[in-house]
ROKE-363618 format. One record per residue (C-alpha): residue in one letter; residue number from 1; x, y, z. Coordinates in steps of 0.1 Angstrom, whole numbers, padded with zeros to 4 digits. Last residue first. Layout:
N
R residu num     u     v     w
R      a NUM     X     Y     Z
...
% end
This chain:
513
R residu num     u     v     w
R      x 513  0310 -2899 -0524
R      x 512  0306 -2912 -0561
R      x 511  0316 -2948 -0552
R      x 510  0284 -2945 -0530
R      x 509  0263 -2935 -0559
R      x 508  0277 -2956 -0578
R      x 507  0271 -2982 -0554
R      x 506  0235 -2974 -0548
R      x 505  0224 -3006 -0527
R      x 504  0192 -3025 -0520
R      x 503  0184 -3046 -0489
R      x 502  0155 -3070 -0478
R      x 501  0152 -3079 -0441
R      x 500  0126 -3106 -0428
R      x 499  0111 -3120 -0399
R      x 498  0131 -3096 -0372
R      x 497  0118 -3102 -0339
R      x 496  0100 -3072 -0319
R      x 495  0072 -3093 -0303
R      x 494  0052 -3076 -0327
R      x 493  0067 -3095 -0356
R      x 492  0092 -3064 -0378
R      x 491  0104 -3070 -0412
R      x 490  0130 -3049 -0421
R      x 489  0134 -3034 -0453
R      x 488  0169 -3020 -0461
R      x 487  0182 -2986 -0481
R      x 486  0217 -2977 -0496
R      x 485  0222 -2948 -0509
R      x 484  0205 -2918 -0529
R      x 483  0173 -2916 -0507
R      x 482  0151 -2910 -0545
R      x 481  0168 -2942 -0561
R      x 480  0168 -2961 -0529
R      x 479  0128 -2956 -0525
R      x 478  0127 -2965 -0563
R      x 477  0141 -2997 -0555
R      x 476  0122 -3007 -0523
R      x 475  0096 -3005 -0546
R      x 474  0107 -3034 -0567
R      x 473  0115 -3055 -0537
R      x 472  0089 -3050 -0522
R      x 471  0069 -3063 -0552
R      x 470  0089 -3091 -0554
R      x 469  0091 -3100 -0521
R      x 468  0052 -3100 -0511
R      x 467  0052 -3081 -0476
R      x 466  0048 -3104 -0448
R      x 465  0019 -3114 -0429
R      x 464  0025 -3123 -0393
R      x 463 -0010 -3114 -0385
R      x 462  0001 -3077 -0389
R      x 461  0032 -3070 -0397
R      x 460  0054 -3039 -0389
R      x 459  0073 -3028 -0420
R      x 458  0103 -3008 -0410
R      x 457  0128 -2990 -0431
R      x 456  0165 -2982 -0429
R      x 455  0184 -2956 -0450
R      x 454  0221 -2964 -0448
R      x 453  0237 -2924 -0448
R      x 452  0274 -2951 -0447
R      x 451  0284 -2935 -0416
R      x 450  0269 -2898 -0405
R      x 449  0241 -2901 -0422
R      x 448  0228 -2930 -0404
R      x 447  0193 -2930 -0411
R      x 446  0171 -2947 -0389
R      x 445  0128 -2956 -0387
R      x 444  0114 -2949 -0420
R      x 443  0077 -2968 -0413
R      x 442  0056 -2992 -0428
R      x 441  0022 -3001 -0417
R      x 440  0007 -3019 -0450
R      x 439 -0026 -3010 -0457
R      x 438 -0056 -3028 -0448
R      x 437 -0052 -3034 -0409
R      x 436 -0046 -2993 -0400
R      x 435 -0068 -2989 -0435
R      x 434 -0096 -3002 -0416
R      x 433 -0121 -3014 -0439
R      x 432 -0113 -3052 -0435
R      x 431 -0118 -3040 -0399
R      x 430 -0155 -3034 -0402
R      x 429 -0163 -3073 -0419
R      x 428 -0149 -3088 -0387
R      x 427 -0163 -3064 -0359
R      x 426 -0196 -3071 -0375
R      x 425 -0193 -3106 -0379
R      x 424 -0180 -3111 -0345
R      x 423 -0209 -3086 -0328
R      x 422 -0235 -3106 -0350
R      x 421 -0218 -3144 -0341
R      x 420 -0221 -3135 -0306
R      x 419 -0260 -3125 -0305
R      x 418 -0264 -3157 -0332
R      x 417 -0266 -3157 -0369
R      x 416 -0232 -3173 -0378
R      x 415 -0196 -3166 -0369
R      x 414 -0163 -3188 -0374
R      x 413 -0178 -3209 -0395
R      x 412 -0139 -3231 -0404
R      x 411 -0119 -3236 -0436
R      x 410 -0095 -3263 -0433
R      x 409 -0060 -3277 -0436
R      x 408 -0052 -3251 -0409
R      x 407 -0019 -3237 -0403
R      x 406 -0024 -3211 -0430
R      x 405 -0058 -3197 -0408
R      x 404 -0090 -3193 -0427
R      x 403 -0116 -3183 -0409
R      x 402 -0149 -3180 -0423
R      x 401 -0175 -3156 -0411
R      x 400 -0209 -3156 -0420
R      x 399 -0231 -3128 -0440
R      x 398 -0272 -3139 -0453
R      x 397 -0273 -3105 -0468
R      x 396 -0306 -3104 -0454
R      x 395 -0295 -3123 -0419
R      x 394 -0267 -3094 -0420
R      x 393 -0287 -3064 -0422
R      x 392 -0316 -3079 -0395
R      x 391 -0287 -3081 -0372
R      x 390 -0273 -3044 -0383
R      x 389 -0243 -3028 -0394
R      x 388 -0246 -2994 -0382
R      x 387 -0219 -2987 -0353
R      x 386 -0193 -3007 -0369
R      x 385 -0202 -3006 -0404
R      x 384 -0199 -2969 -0402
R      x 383 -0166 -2972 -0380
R      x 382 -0149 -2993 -0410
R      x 381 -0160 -2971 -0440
R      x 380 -0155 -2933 -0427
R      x 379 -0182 -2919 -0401
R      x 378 -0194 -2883 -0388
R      x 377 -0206 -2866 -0420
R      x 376 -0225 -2892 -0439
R      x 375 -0237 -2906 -0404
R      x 374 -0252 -2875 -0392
R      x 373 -0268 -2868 -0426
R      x 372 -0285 -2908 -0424
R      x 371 -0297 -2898 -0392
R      x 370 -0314 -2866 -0400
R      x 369 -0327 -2875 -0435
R      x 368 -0342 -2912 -0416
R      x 367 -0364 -2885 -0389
R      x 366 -0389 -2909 -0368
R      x 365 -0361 -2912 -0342
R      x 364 -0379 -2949 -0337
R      x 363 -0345 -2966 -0336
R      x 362 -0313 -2944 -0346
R      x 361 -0298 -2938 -0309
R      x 360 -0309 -2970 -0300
R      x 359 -0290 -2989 -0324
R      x 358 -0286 -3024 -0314
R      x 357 -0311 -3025 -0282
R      x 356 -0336 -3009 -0302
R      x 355 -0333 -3024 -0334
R      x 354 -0337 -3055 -0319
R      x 353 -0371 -3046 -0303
R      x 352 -0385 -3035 -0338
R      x 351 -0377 -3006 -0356
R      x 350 -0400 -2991 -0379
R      x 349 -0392 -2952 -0386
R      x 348 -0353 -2949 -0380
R      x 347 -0348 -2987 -0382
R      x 346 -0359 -2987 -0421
R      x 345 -0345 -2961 -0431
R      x 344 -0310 -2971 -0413
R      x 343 -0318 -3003 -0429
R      x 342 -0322 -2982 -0466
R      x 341 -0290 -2970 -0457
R      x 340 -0270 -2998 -0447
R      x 339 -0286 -3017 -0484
R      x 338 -0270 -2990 -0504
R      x 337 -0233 -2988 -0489
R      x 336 -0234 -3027 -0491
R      x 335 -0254 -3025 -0522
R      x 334 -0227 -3001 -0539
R      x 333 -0194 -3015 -0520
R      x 332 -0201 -3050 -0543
R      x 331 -0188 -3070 -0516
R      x 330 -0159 -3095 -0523
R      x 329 -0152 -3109 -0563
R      x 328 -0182 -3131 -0566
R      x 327 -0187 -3138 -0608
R      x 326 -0181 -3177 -0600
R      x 325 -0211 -3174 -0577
R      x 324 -0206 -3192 -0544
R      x 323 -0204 -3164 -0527
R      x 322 -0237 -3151 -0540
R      x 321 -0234 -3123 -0567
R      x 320 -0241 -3083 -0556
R      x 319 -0259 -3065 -0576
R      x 318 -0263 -3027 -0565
R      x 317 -0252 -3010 -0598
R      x 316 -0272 -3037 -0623
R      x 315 -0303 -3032 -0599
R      x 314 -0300 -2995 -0606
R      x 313 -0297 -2995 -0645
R      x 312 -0327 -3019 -0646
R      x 311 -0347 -2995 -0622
R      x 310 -0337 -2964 -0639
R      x 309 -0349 -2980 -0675
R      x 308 -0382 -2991 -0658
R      x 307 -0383 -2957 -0646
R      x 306 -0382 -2940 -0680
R      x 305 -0403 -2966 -0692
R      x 304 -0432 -2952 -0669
R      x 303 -0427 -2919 -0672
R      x 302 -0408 -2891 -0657
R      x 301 -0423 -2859 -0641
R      x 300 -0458 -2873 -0624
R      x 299 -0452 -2863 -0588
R      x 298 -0446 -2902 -0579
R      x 297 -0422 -2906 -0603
R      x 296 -0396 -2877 -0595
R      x 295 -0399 -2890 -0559
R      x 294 -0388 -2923 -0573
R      x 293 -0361 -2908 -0588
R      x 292 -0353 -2887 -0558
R      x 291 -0351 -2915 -0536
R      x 290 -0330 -2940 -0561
R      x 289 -0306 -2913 -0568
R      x 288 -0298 -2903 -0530
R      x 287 -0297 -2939 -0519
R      x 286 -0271 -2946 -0544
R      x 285 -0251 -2911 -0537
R      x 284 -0248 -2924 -0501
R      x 283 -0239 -2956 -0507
R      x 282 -0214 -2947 -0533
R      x 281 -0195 -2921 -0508
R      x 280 -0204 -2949 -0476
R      x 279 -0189 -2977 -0491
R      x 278 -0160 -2963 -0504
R      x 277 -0148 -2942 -0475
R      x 276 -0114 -2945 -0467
R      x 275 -0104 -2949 -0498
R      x 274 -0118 -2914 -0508
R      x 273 -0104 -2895 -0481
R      x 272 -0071 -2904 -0495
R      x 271 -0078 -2890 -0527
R      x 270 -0065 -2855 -0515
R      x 269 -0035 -2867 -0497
R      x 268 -0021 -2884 -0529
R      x 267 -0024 -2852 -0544
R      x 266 -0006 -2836 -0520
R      x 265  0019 -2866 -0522
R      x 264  0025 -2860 -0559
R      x 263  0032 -2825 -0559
R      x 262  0058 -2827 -0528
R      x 261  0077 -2853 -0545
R      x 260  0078 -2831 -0582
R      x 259  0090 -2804 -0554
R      x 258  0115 -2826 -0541
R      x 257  0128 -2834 -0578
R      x 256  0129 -2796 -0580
R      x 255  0154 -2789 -0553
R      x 254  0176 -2817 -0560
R      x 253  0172 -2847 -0544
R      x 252  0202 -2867 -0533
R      x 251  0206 -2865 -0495
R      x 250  0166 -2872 -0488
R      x 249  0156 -2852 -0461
R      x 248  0130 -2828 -0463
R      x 247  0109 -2848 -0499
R      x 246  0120 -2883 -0484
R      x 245  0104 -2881 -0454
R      x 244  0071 -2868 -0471
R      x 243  0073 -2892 -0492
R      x 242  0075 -2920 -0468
R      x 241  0044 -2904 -0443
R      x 240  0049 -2930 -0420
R      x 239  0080 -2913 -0402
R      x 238  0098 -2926 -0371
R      x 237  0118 -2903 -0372
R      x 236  0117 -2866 -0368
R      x 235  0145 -2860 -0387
R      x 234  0158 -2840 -0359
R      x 233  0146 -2867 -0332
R      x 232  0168 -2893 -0355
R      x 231  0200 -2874 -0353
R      x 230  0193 -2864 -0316
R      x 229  0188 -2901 -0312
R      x 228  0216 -2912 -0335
R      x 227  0238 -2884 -0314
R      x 226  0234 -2901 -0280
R      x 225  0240 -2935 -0293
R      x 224  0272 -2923 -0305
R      x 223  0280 -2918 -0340
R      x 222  0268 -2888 -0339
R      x 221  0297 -2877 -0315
R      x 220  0324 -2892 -0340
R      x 219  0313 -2871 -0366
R      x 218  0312 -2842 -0343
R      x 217  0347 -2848 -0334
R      x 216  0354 -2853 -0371
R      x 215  0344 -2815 -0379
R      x 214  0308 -2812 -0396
R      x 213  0307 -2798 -0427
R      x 212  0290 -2826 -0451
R      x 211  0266 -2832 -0422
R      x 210  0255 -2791 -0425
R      x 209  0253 -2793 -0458
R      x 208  0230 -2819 -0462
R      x 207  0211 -2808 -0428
R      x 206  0189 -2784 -0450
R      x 205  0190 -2748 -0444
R      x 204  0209 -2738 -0476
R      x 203  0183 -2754 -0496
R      x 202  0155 -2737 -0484
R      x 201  0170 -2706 -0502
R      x 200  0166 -2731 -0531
R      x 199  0126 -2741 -0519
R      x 198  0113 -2702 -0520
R      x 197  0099 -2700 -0551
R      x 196  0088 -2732 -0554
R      x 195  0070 -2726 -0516
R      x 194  0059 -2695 -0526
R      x 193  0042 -2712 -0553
R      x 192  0027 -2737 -0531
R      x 191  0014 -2710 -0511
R      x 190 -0005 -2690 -0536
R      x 189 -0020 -2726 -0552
R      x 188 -0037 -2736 -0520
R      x 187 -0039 -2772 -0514
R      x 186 -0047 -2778 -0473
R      x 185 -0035 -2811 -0456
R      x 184 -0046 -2809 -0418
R      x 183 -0022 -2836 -0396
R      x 182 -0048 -2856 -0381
R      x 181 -0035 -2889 -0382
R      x 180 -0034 -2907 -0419
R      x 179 -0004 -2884 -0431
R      x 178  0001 -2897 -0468
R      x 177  0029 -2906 -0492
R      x 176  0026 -2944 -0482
R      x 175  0000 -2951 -0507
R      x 174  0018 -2931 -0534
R      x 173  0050 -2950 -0528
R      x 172  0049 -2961 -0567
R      x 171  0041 -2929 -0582
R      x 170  0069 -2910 -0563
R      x 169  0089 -2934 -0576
R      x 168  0078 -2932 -0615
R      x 167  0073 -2891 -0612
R      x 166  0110 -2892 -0603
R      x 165  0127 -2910 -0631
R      x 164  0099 -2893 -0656
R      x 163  0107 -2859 -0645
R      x 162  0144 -2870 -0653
R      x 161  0137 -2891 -0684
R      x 160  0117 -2857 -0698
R      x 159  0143 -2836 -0698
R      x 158  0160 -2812 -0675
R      x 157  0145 -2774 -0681
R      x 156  0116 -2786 -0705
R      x 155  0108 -2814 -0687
R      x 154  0106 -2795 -0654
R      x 153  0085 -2764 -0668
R      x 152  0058 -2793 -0683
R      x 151  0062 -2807 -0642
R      x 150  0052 -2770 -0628
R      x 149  0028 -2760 -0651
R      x 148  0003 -2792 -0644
R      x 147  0017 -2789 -0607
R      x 146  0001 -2752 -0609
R      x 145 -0031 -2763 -0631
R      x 144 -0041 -2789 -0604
R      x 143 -0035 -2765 -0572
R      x 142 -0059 -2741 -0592
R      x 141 -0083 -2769 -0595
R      x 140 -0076 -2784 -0560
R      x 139 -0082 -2747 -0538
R      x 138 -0120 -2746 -0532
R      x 137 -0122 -2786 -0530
R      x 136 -0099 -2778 -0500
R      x 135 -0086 -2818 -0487
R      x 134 -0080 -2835 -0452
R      x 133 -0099 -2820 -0425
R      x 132 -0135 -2812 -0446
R      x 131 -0130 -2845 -0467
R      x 130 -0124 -2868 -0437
R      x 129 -0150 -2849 -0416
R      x 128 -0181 -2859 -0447
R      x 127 -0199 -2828 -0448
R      x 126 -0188 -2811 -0487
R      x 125 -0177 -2845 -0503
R      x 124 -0210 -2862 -0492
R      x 123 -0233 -2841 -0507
R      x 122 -0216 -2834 -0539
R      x 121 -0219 -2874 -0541
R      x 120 -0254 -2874 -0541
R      x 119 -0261 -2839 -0552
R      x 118 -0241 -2833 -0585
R      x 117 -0231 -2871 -0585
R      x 116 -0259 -2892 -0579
R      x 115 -0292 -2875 -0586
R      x 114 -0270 -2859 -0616
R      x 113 -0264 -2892 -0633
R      x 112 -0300 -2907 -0626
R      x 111 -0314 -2879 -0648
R      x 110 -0285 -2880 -0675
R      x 109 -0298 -2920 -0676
R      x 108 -0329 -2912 -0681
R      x 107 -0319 -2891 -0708
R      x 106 -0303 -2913 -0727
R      x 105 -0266 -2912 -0720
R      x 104 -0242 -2911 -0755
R      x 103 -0236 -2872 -0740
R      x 102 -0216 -2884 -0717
R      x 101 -0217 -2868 -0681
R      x 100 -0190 -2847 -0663
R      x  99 -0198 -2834 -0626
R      x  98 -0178 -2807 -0615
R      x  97 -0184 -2798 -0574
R      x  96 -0181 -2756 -0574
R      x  95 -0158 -2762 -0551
R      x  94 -0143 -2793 -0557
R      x  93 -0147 -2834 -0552
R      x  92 -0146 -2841 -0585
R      x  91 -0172 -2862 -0600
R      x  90 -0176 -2887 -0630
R      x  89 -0203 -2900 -0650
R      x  88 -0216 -2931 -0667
R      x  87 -0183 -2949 -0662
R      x  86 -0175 -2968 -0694
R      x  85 -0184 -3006 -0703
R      x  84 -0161 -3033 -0708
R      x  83 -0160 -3064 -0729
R      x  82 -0170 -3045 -0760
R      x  81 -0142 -3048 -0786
R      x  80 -0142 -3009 -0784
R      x  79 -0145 -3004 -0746
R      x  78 -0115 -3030 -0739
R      x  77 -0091 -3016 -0759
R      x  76 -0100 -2979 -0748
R      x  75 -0092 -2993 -0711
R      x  74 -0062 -3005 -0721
R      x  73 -0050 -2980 -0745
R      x  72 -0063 -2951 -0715
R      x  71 -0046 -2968 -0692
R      x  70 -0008 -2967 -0712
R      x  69 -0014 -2929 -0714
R      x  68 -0021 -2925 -0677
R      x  67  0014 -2944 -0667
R      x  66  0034 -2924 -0696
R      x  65  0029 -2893 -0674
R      x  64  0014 -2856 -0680
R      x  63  0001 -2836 -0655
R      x  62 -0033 -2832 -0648
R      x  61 -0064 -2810 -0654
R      x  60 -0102 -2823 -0655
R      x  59 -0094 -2853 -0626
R      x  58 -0108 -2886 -0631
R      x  57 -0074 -2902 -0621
R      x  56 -0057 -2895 -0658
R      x  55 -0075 -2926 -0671
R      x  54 -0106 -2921 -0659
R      x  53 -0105 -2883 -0678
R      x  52 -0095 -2898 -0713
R      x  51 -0123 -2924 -0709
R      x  50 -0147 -2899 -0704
R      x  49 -0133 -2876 -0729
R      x  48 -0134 -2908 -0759
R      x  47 -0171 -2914 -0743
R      x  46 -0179 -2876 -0751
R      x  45 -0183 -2849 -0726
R      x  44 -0213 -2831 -0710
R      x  43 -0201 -2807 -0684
R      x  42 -0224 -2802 -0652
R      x  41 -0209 -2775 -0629
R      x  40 -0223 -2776 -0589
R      x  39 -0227 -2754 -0563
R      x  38 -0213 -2769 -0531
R      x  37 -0242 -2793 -0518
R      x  36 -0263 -2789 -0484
R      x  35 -0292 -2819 -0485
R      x  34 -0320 -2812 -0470
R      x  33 -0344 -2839 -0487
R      x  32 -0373 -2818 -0498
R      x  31 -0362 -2783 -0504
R      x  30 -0319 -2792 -0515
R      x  29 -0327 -2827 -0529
R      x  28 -0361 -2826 -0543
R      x  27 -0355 -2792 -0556
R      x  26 -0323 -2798 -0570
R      x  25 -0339 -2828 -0588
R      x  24 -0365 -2803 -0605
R      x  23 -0342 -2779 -0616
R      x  22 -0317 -2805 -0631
R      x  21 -0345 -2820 -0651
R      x  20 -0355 -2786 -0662
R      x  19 -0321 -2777 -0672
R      x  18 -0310 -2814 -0689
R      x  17 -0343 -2808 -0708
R      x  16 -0327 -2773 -0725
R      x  15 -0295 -2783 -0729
R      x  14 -0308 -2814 -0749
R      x  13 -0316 -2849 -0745
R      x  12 -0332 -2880 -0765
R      x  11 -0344 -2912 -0749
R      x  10 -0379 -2895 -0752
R      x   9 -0410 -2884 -0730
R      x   8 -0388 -2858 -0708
R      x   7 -0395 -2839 -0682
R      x   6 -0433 -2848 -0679
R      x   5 -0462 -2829 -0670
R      x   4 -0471 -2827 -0710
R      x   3 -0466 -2803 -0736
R      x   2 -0448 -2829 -0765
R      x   1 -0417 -2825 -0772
% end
């Protein structure tokens, strides 16, 4: 290379360039833009790696399950004939923060790579609340290799169809294997093998036993409505948290099949922050790039092709088609996150008088870093839009509402560019974020273990919208196969009336006791 003032005059990249590049971005990032990052680890992988990883959840150390195999034919299918590309990168949220990047990148594109994930995204995980409460990116690696050890020790002591039995169900109630209120989730590999260790003397505790024991009297005193309530206070029903539930009080499991339960929903725990917060993780890490690569331009260290390249790759991230394009699939969560950024920009050092009445704590602070660090770590999806989503915002992205209502024959504007139509469209596009509206609100509500040990579950609908039968029905199945017996989906409208009830048997299982 050629002694110039620039990082890199060629498409071509090695250890060395990677290290000045990286030195100079760190220094925008960390002495220019503020930004506090966990130390990060940049591993350069190769396309057949990078598809390997996104197909085992991104993460650098997994079990092993037939489900992750089977997405890396797909996706390997659809890479080779063409019709897809592959991620450029990929980070873990993890102390130090691991960043993989394929070495097929040019090196414009390894620049852009490590703007966005090593300090971008790094940024994010380590002062976002949702990240700090719910996950320990010090403890996930080490918590990784443990349930890694733990399910190959599993297959080896009762076969691979029984891991794979368990791993399947757990798998499929992922989504409602999580504690979405404030209970603190912490992954430390020291305690969850004391927990192994200690989960048969556990055992002996568990009100399996106990129930099996219990004189007929006492049977006939649970029966009672006095004794379902103590019953149901002990199993501290209602439960959202369905694997949870399932993991301390299931009748069937065995020790070890609670502990595959256990693994999966601490996992499921950890990328729960991540659903939450879409739209502001990518628009963060967006903004971040595009600053620092322009910052990189204007002190002379990356050419003029070298930005043109950036500034292709970049408007191919933030696209977003029109509504009525036949490519429009929702809100590309990149320019949504990315626009709401530059407008927080924007207000923070030129608002105009409708900036200040709609965001007065933001308008003419003359400091964008400060405000936009405030929001990264104080706000998940829906509150973010909430509180930032701007008039001038949505006149640019030209938003409206429609309502569609199934006892309509037609669509109808619900919301357009007025003072009303701003505060509806607003509220509107923040609670299809809201994972209290998004997700499915289903809860274990009774278990009568002291009659047929029916397991009964409640889904309580929003807008009257049920659950799709077929797929309920199919994971109502693995939700029996883990309880042991019988199990039922109810339904619930919020005036309390039952719209539908499903219900699944075990009567082997039943014949069996």
């Amino acid at each position: 290379m050629a002694m110039t003032g620039l990082l890199f005059d060629t498409g071509e990249w090695t250890f060395d360039t990677l290290r000045r590049a990286y030195d100079a971005i760190e220094e925008i990032a960390v002495g220019e833009m503020g930004l506090d990052v966990y130390p990060n680890q940049l591993e350069v992988i190769s396309s057949e790696q990078m598809l390997d990883a996104t197909s085992s959840v991104g993460m650098p150390i997994f079990y092993h399950h037939w489900s992750f195999g089977k997405s890396f034919a797909r996706q390997e299918t659809l890479y080779r004939k063409g019709w897809t590309g592959l991620a450029y990168e990929i980070v873990i949220n993890s102390n130090p923060c691991i960043s993989y990047i394929m070495e097929e990148n040019s090196m414009t594109m390894q620049a852009l790579v490590m703007a966005h994930a090593a300090f971008g995204h790094n940024h994010f995980f380590k002062n976002n609340y949702l990240f700090r409460e719910q996950t320990d990116a010090a403890g996930i690696l080490d918590y990784l290799n443990f349930a890694r050890d733990y399910v190959a020790s599993c297959e080896e002591r009762h076969g691979m169809a029984a891991v794979e039995r368990v791993l399947d169900a757990a798998h499929a109630l992922m989504d409602q294997g999580v504690n979405r209120y404030g209970r603190r989730a912490r992954l430390s590999l020291s305690a969850e093998r004391e927990r192994a260790e200690t989960r048969l003397a556990h055992a002996a505790e568990t009100f399996n036993d106990l129930w099996r024991t219990l004189p007929a009297s006492k049977l006939e005193a649970a029966k009672s409505p006095t004794g379902q309530r103590a019953t149901d206070e002990k199993l501290g029903l209602p439960e959202e948290n369905l694997l949870y539930f399932l993991e301390k009080f299931s009748p069937a499991l065995k020790d070890w099949e609670r502990e595959l339960l256990r693994i999966v929903r601490n996992i499921s725990q950890y990328f729960y922050p991540q659903r939450l917060t879409k739209v502001m993780n990518e628009g963060c890490a967006t903004f971040v790039h595009y600053k620092i690569m322009h910052r990189l331009f204007d002190k002379g260290l990356v050419s003029d092709g070298a930005m043109l390249e950036f500034l292709h790759s970049h408007s191919s991230v933030v696209f977003q088609p029109d509504f009525d394009d036949k490519r429009y699939s929702g809100l590309n969560p990149y320019y949504l996150g990315f626009e709401m950024m530059c407008d927080i920009e924007r207000i923070a050092t030129q608002p105009t008088a409708e900036d200040r009445e709609w965001s007065p704590q933001v308008a003419g602070c003359g400091d964008p870093m400060r405000a936009l660090k405030d929001a990264w770590a104080n706000f998940r999806d829906d509150s973010f839009i909430a509180q930032h989503l701007s008039p001038h915002l949505m006149r640019k992205m030209r938003l409206f509402q429609l309502s569609d209502r199934a006892a309509e024959t037609e669509y109808r504007v619900a919301a357009i560019h007025n003072e009303q139509g701003y505060r509806d469209l607003r509220r509107a596009l923040a609670l299809q974020y809201d994972p209290g509206l998004r997700d499915p609100n289903i809860q274990a509500t009774a278990a009568d273990l002291s009659g047929d040990r029916k397991l009964t579950l409640t889904h309580y609908l929003h807008d009257g919208v049920p659950l799709v039968e077929r797929d309920a029905m199919a994971v109502l199945a693995h939700v029996g196969d883990l309880w042991g017996f019988a199990v039922e989906l109810v339904g619930q409208a919020p005036d309390e009336t039952t719209r539908y009830r499903y219900d699944t048997g075990h009567p082997e299982t039943e014949q069996a006791a």
